[in-house]
CHARMM-style PDB file with segment names, atoms N, HN, CA, C and O in Angstrom:
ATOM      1  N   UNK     1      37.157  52.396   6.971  1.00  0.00      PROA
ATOM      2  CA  UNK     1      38.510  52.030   7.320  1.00  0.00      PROA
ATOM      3  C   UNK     1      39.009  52.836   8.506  1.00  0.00      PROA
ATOM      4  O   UNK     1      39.640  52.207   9.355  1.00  0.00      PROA
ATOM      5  N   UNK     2      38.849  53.929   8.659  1.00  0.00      PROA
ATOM      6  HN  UNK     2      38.337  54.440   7.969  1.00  0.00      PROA
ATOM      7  CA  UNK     2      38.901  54.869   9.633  1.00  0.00      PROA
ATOM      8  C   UNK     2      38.024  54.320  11.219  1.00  0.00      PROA
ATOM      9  O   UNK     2      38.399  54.421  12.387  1.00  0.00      PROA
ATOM     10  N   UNK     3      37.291  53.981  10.882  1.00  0.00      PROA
ATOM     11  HN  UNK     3      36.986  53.899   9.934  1.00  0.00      PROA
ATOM     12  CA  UNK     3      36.572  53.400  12.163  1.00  0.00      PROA
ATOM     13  C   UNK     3      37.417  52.181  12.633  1.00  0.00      PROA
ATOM     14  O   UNK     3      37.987  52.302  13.717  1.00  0.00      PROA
ATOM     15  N   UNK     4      37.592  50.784  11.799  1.00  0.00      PROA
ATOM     16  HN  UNK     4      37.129  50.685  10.918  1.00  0.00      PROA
ATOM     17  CA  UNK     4      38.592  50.117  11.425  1.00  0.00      PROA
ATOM     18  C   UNK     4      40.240  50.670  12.541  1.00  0.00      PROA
ATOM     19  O   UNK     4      40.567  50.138  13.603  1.00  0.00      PROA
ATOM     20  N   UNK     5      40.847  51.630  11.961  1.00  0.00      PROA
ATOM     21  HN  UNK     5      40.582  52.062  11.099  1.00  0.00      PROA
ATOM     22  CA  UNK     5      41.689  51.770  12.607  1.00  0.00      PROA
ATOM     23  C   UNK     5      41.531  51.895  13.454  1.00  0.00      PROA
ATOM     24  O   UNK     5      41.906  51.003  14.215  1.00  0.00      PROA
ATOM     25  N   UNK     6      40.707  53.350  14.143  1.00  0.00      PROA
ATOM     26  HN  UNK     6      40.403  54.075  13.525  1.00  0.00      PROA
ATOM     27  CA  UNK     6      40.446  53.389  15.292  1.00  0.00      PROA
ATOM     28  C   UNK     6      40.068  52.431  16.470  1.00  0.00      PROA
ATOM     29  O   UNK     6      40.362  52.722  17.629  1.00  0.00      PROA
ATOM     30  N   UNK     7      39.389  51.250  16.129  1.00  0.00      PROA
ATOM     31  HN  UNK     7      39.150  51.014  15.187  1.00  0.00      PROA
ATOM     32  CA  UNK     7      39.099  50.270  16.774  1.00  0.00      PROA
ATOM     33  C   UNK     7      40.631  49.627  17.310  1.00  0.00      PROA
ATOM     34  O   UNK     7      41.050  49.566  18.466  1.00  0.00      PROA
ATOM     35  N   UNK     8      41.269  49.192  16.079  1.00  0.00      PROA
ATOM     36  HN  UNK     8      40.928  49.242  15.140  1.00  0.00      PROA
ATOM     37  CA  UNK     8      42.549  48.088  16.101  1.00  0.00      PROA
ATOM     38  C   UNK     8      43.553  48.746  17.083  1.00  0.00      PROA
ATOM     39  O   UNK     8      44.160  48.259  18.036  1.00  0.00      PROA
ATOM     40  N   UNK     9      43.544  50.298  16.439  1.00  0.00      PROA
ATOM     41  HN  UNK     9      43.051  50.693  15.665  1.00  0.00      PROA
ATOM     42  CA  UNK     9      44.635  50.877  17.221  1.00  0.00      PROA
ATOM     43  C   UNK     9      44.199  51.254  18.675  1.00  0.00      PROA
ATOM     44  O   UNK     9      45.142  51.589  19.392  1.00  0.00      PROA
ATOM     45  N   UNK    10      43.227  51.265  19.130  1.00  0.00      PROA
ATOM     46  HN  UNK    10      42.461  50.993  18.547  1.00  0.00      PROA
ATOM     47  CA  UNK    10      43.334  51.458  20.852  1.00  0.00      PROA
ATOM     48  C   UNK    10      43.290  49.860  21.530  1.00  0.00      PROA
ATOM     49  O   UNK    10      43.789  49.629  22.632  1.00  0.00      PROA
ATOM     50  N   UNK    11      42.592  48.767  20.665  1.00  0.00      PROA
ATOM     51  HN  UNK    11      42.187  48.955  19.770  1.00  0.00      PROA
ATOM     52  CA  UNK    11      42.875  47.472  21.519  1.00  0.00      PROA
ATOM     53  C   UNK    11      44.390  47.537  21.149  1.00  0.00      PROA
ATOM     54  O   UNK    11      45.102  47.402  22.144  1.00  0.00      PROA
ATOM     55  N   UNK    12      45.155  47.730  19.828  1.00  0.00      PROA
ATOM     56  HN  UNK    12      44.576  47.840  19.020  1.00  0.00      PROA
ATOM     57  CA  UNK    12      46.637  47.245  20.048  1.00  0.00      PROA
ATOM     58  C   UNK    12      47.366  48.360  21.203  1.00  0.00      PROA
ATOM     59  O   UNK    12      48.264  47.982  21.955  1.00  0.00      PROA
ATOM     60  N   UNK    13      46.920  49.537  21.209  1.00  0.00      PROA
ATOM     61  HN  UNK    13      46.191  49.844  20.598  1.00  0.00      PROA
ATOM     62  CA  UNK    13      47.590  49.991  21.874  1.00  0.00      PROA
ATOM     63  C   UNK    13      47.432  49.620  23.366  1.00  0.00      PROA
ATOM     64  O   UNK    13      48.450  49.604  24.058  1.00  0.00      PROA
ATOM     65  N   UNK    14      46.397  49.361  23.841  1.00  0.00      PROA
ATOM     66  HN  UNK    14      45.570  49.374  23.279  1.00  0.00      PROA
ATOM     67  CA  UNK    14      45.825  48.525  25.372  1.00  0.00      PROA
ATOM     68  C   UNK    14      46.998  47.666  25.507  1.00  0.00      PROA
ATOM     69  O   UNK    14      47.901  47.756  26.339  1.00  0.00      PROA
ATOM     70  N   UNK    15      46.806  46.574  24.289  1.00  0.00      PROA
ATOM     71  HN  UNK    15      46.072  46.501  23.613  1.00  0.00      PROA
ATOM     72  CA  UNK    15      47.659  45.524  24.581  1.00  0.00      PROA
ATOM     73  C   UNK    15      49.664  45.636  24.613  1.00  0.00      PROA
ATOM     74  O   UNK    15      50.453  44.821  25.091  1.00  0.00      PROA
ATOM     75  N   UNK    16      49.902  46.749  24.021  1.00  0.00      PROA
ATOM     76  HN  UNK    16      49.261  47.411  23.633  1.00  0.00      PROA
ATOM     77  CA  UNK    16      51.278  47.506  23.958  1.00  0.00      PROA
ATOM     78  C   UNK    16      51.219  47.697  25.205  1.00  0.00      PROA
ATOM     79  O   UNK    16      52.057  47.047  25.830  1.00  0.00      PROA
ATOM     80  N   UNK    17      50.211  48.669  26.119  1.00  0.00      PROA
ATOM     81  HN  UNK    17      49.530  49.198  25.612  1.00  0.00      PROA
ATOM     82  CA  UNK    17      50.720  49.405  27.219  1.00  0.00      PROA
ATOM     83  C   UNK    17      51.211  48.697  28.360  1.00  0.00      PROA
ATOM     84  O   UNK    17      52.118  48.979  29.144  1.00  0.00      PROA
ATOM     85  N   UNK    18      50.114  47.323  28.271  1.00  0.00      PROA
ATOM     86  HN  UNK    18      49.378  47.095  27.635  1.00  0.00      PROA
ATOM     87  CA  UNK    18      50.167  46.032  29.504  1.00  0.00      PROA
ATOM     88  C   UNK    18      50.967  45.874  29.148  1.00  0.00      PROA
ATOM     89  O   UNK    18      51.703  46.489  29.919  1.00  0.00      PROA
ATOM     90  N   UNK    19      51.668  45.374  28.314  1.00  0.00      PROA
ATOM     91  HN  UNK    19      51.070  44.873  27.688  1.00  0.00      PROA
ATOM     92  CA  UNK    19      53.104  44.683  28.094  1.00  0.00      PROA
ATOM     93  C   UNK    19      54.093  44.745  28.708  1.00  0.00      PROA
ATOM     94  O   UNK    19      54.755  43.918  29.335  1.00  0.00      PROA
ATOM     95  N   UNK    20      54.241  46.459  28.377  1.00  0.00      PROA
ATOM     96  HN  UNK    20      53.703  47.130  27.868  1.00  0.00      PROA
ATOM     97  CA  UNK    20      55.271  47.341  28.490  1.00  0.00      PROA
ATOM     98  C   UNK    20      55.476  47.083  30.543  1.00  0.00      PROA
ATOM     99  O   UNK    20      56.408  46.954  31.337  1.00  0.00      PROA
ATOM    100  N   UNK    21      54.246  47.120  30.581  1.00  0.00      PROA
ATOM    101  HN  UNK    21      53.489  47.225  29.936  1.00  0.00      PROA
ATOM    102  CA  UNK    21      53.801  47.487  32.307  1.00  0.00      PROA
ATOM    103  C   UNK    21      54.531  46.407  32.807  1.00  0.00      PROA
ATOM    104  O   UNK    21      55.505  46.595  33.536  1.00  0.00      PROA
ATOM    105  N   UNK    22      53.998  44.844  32.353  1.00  0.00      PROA
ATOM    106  HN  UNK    22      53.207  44.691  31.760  1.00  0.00      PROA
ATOM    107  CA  UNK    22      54.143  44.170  33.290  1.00  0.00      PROA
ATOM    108  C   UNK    22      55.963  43.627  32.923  1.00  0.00      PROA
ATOM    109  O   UNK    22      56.448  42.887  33.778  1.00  0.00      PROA
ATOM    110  N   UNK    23      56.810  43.977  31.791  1.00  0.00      PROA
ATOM    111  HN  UNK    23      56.416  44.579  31.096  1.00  0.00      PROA
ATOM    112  CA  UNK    23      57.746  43.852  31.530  1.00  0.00      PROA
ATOM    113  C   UNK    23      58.614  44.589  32.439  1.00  0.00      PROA
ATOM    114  O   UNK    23      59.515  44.107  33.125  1.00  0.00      PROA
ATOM    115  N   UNK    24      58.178  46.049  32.359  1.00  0.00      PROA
ATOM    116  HN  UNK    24      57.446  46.440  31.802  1.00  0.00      PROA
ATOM    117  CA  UNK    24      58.570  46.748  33.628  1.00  0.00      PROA
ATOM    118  C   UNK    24      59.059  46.571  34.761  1.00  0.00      PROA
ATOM    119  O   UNK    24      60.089  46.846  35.376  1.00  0.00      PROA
ATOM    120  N   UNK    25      57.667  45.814  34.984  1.00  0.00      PROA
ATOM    121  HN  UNK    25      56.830  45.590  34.484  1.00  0.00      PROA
ATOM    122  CA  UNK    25      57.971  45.554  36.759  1.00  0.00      PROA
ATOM    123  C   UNK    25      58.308  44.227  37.029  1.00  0.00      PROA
ATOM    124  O   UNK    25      58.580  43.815  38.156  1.00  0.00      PROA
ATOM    125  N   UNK    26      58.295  43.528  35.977  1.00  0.00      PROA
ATOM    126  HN  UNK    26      58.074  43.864  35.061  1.00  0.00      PROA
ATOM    127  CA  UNK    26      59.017  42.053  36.124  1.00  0.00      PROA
ATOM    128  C   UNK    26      60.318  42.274  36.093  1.00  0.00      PROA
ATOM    129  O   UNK    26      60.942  41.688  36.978  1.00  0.00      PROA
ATOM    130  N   UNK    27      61.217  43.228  35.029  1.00  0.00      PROA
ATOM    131  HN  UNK    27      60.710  43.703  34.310  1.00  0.00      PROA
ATOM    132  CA  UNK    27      62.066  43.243  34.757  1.00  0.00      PROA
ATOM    133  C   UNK    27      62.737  43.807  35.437  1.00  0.00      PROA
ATOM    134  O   UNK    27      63.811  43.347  35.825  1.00  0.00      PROA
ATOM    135  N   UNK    28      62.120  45.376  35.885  1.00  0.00      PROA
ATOM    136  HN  UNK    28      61.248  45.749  35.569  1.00  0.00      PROA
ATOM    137  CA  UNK    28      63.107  46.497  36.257  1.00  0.00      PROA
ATOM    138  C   UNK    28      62.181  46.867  37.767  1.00  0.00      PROA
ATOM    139  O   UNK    28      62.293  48.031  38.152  1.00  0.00      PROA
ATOM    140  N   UNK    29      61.387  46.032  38.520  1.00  0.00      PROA
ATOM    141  HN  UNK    29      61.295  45.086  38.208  1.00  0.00      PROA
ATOM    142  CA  UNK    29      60.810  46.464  39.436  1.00  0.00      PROA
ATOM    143  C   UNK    29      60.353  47.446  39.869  1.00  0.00      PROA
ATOM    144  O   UNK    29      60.119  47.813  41.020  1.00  0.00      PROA
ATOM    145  N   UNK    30      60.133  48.176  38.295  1.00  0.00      PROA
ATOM    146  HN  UNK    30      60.323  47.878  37.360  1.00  0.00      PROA
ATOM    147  CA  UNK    30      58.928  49.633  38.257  1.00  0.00      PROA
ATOM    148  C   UNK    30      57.589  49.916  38.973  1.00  0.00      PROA
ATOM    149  O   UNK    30      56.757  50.245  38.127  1.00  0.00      PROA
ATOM    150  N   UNK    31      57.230  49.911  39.848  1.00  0.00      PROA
ATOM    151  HN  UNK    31      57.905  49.644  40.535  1.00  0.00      PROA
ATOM    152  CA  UNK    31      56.168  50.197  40.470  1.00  0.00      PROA
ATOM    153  C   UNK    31      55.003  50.454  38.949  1.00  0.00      PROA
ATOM    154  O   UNK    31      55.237  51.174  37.978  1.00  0.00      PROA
ATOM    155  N   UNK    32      53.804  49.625  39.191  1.00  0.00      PROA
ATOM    156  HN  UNK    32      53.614  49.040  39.980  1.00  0.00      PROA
ATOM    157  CA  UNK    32      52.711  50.472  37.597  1.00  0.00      PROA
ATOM    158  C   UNK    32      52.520  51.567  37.813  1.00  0.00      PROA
ATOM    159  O   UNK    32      52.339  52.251  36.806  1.00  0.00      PROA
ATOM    160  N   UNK    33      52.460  52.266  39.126  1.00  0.00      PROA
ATOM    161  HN  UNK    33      52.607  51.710  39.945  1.00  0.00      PROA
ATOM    162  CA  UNK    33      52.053  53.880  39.579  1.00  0.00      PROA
ATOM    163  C   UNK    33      52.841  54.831  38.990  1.00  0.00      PROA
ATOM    164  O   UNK    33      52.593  56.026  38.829  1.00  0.00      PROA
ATOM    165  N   UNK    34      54.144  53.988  38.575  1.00  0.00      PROA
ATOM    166  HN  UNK    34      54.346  53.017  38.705  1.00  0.00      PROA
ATOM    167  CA  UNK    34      54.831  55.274  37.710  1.00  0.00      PROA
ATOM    168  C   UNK    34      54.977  55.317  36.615  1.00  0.00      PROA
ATOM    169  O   UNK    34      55.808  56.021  36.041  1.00  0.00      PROA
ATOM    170  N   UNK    35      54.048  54.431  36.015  1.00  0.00      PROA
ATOM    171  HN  UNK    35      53.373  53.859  36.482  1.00  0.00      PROA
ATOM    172  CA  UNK    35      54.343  54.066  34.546  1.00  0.00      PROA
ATOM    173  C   UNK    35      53.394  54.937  34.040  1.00  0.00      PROA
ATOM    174  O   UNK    35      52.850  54.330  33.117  1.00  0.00      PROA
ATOM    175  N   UNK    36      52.788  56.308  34.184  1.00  0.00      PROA
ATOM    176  HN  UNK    36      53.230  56.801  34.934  1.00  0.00      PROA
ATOM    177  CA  UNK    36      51.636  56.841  33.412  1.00  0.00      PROA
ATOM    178  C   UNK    36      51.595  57.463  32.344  1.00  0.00      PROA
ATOM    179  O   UNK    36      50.675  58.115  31.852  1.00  0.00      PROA
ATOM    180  N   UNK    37      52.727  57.233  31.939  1.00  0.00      PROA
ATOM    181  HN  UNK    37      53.475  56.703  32.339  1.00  0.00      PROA
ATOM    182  CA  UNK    37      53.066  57.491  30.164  1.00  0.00      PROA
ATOM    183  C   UNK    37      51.934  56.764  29.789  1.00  0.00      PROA
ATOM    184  O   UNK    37      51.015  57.215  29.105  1.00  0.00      PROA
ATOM    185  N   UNK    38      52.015  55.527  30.287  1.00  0.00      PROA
ATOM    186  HN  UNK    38      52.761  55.160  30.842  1.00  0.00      PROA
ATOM    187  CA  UNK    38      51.408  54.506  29.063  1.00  0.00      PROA
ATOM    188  C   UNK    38      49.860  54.700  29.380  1.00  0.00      PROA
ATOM    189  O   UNK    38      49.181  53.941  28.687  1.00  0.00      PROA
ATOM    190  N   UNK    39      49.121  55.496  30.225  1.00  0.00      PROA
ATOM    191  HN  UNK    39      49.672  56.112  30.787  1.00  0.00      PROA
ATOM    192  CA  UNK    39      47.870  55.548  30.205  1.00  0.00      PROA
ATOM    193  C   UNK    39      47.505  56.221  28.845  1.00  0.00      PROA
ATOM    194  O   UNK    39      46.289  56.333  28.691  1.00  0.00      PROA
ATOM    195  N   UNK    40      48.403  56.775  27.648  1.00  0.00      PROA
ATOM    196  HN  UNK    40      49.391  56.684  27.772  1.00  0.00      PROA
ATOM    197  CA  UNK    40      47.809  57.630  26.853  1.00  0.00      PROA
ATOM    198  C   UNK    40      48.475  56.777  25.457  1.00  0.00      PROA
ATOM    199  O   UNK    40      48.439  57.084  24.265  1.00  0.00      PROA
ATOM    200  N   UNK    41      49.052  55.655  26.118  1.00  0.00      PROA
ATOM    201  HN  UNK    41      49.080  55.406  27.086  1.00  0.00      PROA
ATOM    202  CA  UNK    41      48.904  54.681  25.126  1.00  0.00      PROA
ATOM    203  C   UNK    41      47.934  54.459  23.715  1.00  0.00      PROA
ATOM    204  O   UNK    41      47.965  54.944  22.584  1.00  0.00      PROA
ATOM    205  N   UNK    42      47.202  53.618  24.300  1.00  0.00      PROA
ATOM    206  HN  UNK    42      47.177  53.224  25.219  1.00  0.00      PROA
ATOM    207  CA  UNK    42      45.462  53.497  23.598  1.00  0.00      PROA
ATOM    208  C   UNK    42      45.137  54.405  22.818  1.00  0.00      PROA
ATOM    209  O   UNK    42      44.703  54.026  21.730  1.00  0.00      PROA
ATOM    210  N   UNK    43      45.209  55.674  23.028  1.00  0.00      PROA
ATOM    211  HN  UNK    43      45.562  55.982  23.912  1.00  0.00      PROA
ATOM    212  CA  UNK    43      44.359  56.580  22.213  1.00  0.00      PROA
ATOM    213  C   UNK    43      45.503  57.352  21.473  1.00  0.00      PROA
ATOM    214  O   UNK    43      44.947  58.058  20.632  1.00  0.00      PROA
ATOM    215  N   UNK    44      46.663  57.500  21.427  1.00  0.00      PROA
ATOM    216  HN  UNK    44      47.115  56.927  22.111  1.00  0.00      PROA
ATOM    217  CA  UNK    44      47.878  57.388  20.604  1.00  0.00      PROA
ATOM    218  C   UNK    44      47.723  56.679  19.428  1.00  0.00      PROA
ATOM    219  O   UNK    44      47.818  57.168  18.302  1.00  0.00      PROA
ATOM    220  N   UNK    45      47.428  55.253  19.756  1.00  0.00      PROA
ATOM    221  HN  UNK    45      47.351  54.856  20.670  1.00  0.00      PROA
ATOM    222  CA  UNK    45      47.654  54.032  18.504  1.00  0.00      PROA
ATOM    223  C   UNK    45      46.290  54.460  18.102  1.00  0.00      PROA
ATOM    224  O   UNK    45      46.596  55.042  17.061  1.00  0.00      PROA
ATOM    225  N   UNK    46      45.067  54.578  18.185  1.00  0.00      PROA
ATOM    226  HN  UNK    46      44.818  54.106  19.031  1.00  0.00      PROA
ATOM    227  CA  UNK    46      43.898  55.126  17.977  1.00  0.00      PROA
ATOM    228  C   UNK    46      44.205  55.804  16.889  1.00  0.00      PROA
ATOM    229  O   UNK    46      44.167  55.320  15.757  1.00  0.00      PROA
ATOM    230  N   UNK    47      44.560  57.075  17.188  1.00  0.00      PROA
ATOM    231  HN  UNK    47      44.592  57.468  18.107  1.00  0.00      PROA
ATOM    232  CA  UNK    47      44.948  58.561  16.494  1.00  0.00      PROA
ATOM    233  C   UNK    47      45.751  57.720  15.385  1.00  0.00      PROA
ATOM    234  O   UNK    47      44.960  57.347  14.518  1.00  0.00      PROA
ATOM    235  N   UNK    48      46.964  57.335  15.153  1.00  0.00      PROA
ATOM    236  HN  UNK    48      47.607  57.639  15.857  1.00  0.00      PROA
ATOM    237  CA  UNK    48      47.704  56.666  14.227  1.00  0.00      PROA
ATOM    238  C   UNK    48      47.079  56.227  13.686  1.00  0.00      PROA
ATOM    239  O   UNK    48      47.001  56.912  12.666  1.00  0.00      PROA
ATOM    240  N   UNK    49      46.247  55.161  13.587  1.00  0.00      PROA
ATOM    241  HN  UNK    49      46.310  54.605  14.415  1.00  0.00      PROA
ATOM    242  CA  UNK    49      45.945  54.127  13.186  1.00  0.00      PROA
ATOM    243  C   UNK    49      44.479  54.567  12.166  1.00  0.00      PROA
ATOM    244  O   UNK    49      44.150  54.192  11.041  1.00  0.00      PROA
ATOM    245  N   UNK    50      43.905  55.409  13.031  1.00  0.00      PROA
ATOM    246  HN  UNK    50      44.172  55.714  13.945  1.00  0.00      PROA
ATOM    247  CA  UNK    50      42.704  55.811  12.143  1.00  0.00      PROA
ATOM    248  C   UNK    50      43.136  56.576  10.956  1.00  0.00      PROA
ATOM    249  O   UNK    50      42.596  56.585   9.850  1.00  0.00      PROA
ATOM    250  N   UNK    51      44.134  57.184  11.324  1.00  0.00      PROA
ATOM    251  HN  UNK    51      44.572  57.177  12.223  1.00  0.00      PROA
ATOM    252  CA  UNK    51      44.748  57.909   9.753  1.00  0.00      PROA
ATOM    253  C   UNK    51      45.432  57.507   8.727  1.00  0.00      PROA
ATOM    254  O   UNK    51      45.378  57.973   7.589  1.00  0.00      PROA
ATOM    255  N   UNK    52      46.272  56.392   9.219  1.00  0.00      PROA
ATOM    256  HN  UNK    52      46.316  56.013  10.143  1.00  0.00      PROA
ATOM    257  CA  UNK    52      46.843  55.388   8.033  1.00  0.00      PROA
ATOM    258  C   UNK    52      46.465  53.998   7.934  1.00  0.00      PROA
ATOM    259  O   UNK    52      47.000  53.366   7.023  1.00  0.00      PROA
ATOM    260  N   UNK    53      45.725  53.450   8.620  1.00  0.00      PROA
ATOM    261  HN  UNK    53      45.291  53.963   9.360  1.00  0.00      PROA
ATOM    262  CA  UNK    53      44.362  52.552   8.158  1.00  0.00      PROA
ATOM    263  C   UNK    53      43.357  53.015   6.641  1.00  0.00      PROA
ATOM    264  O   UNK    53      42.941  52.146   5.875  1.00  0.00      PROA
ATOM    265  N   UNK    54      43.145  54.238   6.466  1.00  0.00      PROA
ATOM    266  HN  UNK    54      43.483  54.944   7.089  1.00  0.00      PROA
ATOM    267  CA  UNK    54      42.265  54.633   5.345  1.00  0.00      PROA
ATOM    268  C   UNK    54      43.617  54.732   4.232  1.00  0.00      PROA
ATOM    269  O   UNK    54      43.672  54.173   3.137  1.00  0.00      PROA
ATOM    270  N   UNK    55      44.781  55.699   4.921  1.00  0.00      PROA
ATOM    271  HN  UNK    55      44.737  56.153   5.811  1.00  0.00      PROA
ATOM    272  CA  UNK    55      45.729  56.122   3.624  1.00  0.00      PROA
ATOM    273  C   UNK    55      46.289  54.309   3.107  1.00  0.00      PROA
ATOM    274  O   UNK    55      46.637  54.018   1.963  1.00  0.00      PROA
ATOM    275  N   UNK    56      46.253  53.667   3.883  1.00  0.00      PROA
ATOM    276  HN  UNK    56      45.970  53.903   4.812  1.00  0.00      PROA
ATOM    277  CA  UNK    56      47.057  52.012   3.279  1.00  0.00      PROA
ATOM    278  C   UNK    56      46.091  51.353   2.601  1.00  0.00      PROA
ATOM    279  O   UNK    56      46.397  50.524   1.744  1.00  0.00      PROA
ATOM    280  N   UNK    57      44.823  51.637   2.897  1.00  0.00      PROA
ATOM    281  HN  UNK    57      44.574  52.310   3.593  1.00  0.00      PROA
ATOM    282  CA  UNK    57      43.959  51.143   2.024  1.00  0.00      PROA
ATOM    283  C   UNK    57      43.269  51.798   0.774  1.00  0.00      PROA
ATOM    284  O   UNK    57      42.385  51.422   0.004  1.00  0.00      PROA
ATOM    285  N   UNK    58      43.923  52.765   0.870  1.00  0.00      PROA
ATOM    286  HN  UNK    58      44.641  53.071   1.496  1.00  0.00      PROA
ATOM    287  CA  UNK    58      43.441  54.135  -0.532  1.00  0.00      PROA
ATOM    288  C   UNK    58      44.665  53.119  -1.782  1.00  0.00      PROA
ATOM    289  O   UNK    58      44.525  52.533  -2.856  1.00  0.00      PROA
ATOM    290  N   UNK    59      45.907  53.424  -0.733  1.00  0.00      PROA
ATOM    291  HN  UNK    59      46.020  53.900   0.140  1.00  0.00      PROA
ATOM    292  CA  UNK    59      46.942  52.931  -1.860  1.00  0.00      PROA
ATOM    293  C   UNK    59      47.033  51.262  -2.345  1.00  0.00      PROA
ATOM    294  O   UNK    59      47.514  50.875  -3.410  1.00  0.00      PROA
ATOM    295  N   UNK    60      46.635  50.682  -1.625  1.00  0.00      PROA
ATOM    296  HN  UNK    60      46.244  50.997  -0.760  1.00  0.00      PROA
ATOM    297  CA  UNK    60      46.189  49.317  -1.572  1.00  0.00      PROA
ATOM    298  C   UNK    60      45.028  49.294  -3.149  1.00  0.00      PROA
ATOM    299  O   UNK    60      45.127  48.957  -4.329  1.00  0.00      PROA
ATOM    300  N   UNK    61      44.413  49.636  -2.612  1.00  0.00      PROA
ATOM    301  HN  UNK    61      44.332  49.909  -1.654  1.00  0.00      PROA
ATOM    302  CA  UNK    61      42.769  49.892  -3.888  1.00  0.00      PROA
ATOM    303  C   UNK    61      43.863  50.348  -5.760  1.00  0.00      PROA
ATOM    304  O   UNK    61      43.877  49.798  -6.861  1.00  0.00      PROA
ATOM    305  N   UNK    62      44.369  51.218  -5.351  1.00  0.00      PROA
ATOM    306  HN  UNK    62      44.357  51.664  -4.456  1.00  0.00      PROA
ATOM    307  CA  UNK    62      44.949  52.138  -6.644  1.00  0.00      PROA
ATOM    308  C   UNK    62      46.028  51.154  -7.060  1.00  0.00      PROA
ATOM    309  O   UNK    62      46.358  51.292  -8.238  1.00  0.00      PROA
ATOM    310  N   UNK    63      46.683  50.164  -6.373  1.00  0.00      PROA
ATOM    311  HN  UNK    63      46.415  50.052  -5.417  1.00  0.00      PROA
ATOM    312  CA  UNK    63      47.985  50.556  -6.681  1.00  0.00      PROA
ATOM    313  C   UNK    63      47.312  48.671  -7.224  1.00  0.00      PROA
ATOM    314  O   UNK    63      48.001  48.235  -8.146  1.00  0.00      PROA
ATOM    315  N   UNK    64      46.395  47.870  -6.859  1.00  0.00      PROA
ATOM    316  HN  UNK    64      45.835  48.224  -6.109  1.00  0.00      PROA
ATOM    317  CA  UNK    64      45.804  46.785  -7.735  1.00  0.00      PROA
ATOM    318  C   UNK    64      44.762  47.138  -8.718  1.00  0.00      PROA
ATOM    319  O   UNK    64      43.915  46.260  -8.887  1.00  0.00      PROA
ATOM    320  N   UNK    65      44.640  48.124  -9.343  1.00  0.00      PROA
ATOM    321  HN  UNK    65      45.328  48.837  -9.206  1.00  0.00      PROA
ATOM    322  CA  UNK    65      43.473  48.003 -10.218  1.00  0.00      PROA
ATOM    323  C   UNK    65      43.192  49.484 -10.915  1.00  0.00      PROA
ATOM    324  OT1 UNK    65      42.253  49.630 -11.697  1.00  0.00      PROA
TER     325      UNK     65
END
């Protein structure tokens, strides 16, 4: 499950960061060069995700059976 997260959470976070980017500069005519918060996006949702990916599925398991 941990691998699991880790996987989900850096494609969701990829797909969060573009978002954010191209909302940005559609919206608020942000240049992407200054958006480099979001390069650390990905591996943020990564980190999250690998740790409560296993804990939601621990309680998931216990909490049916």
């Amino acid at each position: 499950m941990a691998v699991l997260g880790l996987l989900g959470g850096f494609v969701g976070g990829l797909v969060l960061s573009e978002v954010v980017a191209v909302v940005a500069h559609l919206a608020l005519g942000v240049p992407p060069e200054e958006l480099t918060v979001l390069r650390f996006t990905p591996l943020l949702f990564a980190l999250v995700f690998a740790v409560v990916a296993p804990l939601l599925h621990r309680r998931r398991r216990s909490a049916s059976g």
